[in-house]
C-alpha positions, -999 to +999 in steps of 0.1 A: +000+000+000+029+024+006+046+016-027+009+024-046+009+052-028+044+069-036+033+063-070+002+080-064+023+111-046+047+114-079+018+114-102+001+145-080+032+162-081+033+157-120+006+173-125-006+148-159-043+143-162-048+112-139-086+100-137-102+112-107-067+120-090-060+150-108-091+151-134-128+148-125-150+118-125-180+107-150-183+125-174-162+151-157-134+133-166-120+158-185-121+187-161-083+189-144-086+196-106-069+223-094-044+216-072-055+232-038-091+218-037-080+179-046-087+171-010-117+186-011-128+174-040-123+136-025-145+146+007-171+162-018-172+132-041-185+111-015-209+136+000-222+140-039-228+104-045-252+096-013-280+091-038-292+055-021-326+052-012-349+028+007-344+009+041-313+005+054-291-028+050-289-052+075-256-049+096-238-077+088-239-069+053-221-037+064-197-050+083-189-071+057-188-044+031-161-025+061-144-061+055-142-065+016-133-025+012-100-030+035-091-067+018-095-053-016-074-024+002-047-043+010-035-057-021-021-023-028-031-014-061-058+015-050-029+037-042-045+047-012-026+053+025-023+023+048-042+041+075-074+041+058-071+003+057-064+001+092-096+032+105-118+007+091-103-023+108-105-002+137-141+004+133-150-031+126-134-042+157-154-017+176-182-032+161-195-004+144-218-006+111-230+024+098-266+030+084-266+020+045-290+021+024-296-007+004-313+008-031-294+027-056-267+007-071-264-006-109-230-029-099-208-006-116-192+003-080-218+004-055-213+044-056-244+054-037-242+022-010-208+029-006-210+069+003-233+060+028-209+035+042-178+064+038-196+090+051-205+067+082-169+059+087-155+094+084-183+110+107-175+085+130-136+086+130-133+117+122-105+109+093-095+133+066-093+112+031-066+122+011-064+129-027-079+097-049-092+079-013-127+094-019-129+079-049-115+044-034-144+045-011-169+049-033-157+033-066-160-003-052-184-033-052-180-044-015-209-039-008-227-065-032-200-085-026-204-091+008-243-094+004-234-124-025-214-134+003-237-138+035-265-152+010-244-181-007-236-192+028-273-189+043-280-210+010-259-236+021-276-240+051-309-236+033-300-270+014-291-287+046-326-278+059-340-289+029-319-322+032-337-329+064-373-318+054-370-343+023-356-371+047-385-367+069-411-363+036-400-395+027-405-413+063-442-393+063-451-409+026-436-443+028-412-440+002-391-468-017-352-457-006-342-472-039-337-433-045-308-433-025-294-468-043-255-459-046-256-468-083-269-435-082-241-414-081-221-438-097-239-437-129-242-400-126-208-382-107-219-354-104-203-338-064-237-325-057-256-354-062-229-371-044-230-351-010-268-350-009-273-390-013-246-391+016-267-364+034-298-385+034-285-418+042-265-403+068-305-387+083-320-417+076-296-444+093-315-467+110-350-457+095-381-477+098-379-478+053-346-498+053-364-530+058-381-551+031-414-543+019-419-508+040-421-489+009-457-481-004-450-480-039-427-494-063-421-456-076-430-427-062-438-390-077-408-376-087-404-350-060-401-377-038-375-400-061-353-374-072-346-355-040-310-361-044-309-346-081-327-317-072-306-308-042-276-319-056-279-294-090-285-266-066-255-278-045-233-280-078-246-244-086-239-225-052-205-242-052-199-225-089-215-191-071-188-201-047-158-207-065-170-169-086-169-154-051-137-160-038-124-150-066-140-118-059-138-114-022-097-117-029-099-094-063-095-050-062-125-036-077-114-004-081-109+021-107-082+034-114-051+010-109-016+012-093+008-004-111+035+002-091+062-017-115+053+007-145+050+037-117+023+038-133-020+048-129-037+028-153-079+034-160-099+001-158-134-015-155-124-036-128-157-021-111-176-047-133-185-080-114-208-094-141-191-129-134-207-127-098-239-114-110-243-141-136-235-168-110-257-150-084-283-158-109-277-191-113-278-202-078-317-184-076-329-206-108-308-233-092-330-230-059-364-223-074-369-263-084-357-272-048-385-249-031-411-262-059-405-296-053-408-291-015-440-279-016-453-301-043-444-327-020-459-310+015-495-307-007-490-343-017-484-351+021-522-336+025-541-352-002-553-386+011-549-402-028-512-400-023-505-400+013-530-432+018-540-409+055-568-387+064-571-353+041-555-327+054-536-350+072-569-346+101-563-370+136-597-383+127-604-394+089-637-386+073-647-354+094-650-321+084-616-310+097-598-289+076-568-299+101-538-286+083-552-284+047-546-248+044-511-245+052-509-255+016-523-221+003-498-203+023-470-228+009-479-222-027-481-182-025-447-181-005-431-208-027-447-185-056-428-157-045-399-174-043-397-185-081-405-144-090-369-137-074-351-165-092-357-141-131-323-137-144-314-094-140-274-096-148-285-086-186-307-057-172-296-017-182-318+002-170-305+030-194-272+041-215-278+081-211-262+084-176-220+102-180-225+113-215-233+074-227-199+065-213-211+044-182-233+025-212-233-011-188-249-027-157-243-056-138-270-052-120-250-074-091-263-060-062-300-068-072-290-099-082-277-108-044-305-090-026-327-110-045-309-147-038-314-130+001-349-122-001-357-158-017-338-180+012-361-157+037-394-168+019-376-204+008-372-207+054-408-205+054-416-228+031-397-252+047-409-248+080-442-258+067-431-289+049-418-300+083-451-291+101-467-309+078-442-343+071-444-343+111-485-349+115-479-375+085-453-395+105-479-396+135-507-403+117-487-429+102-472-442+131-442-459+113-413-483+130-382-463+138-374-432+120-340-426+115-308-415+138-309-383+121-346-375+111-356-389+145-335-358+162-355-331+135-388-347+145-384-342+183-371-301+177-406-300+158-427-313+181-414-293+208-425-260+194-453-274+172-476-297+189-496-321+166-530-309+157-556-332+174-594-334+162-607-306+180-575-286+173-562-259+153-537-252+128-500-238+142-506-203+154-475-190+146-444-213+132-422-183+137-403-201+164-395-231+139-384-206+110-361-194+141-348-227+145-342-236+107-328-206+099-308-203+126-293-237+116-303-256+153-324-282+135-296-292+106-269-297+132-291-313+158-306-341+132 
């Protein structure tokens, strides 16, 4: 950082036409700075760009924005001074987060996210940035970055939940374990597949449907059969995401570029993460068949054709119950929802006007990560009522053993979710068990 930096001090003492170090920004590119307000000017830049709107970002998105913009920092190629790196490792050890709002970025740099986030710091540190560090804090994508980042892992523990929700659907229904036949991934090597197959066995050790002739059916519907390919595709798409993002997290995004060999200050679009938007998209259409098939299979669990129990999985059969029947409107709106957020948007441009037609491209990142967010949120739900729901069907049922693993989910559930008798009522509130699944109690438990 000191050797980007020298470089940086000889080109301000040259006086050449240096983007946004000696010359404007945008379209002001071509406006030279004189050299008594360049401070200034870095101060005013991220004053001018707090054009965010909307609710504020949740805090550990923030923090890990703080995190991303010193990394990215510290590769010493933003020819900025060490101790900017080291306020904002300060602050993060504080535990400070600043308000940031969370609307207002196209991916190209999170400019308006970020001022928020450098005006917080400053404010609260009370630093002075330097010529070309306004434009550092500003001209980066950690914000997206670290919201791609906090998502893809919540992801991974939404599959795990979902692991366990389709082990204890398949107890609930009766189904033939043939699915889980290790021909299966060796016919078809794909690592997702692989670790999901090991995921169920590993839940349903010891289960009641290892022994001959407990399965209902010689097939069953495919949501049931083809758990493992369904999980397994998403898991091979988040671990792509995955790959992308680490290869982000550890990248600079900035604009312009020290090159400290040359002495040189190079211009480049380094601000444009379309890899991690594109792959942000893929994990969301990778997820939206895992939430469909989950509630396909809870409604499946309430019809008596396919379960072979009382509709609406009711403690008494041919009553007027509706028992837990309508859980599966609120499962198909929310799993509805869900699918709306997994639509592609790392081809959207919203328009080509904006810097005199020069800043012509979008990634459209960050709406591409909040969305991934907002889908595990409503995905949670979703799962929380298939497990309401494959729990009454493994009473009403009243198999042999469930398994080792499935056995543990099933005794979390009932202990916040009672089963609904005949004179009972549906769940009042299953916000307790979205608690424990997102939380990730119930995946490491089972």
């Amino acid at each position: 950082m000191r050797q980007s930096r020298a470089v940086v001090e000889e080109a301000l003492n040259g006086g050449e036409p240096v983007y946004g170090l000696t010359t404007g920004v945008g379209e002001r590119k071509s406006f030279l700075l004189d050299p008594t307000q360049r401070q200034r000017f870095n101060h005013r830049l991220v004053l001018n760009h707090r054009i965010a709107q909307g609710d504020e970002a949740p805090p550990d998105v923030v923090r890990g924005a703080m995190l991303c913009l010193a990394n990215s920092y510290a590769k010493g190629v933003t020819g900025v001074r060490p101790e900017l790196a080291e306020m904002i490792i300060t602050l993060l050890n504080e535990g400070f987060a600043p308000p940031v709002r969370r609307l207002g970025s196209i991916g190209q740099g999170d400019l308006g996210p970020m001022a928020d986030l450098a005006h917080g710091l400053i404010t609260r540190s009370g630093f002075s940035v330097a010529e070309n560090e306004g434009l550092a804090l500003v001209s980066s994508n950690a914000f997206t970055t670290a919201w791609a980042a906090i998502a893809i892992a919540d992801t991974d523990a939404l599959l795990s939940v979902f692991d366990v929700a389709g082990a204890l659907d398949l107890e609930a229904f009766g189904a033939n374990l043939t699915c889980l036949h290790p021909i299966i991934e060796q016919t078809r090597p794909f690592p997702g597949l692989a670790s999901t197959l090991h995921q169920l066995r590993v839940l349903l050790a010891g289960s009641y449907l290892w022994q001959p002739g407990a399965a209902r059916f010689l097939q069953d519907p495919l949501t049931f059969r083809c758990i493992p390919h369904i999980h397994g595709a998403a898991r091979d798409a988040m671990a792509y995401a995955g790959t992308i993002l680490q290869l982000e997290l550890n990248s600079s995004q900035s604009n312009p570029v020290v090159v400290v060999a040359d002495r040189q200050i190079v211009s480049v679009g380094n601000f444009d993460i379309g890899p991690l938007a594109a792959a942000l998209d893929f994990a969301r259409i990778a997820l939206a068949p895992v939430v469909t098939s989950a509630n396909e299979r809870a409604v499946k669990l309430l019809q008596a054709p396919y379960s072979g129990l009382a509709a609406g999985l009711a403690a008494i059969a041919g009553t007027a119950e509706d028992a837990l029947s309508e859980l599966a409107v609120a499962g198909q709106a929310i799993t509805v929802e869900a699918r709306t957020l997994a639509h592609p948007v790392s081809y959207e441009l919203a328009s080509s006007v904006k810097g005199d037609g020069i800043e012509d491209r979008a990634t459209m990142a960050p709406l591409s990560a909040r969305r991934l967010a907002d889908m595990i949120a409503l995905c949670a739900r979703v799962a929380a009522i298939e497990l309401v729901v494959a729990a009454q069907a493994i009473d009403l049922r009243a198999p042999g053993e469930l398994g080792l693993g499935t056995g543990r989910a099933y005794r979390m559930i009932r202990e916040l979710v009672p089963f609904t008798q005949a004179d009972g009522t549906l769940p009042a509130d299953l916000e307790p068990l979205i608690a424990l699944v997102t939380r990730g109690d119930l995946t490491s438990a089972a």
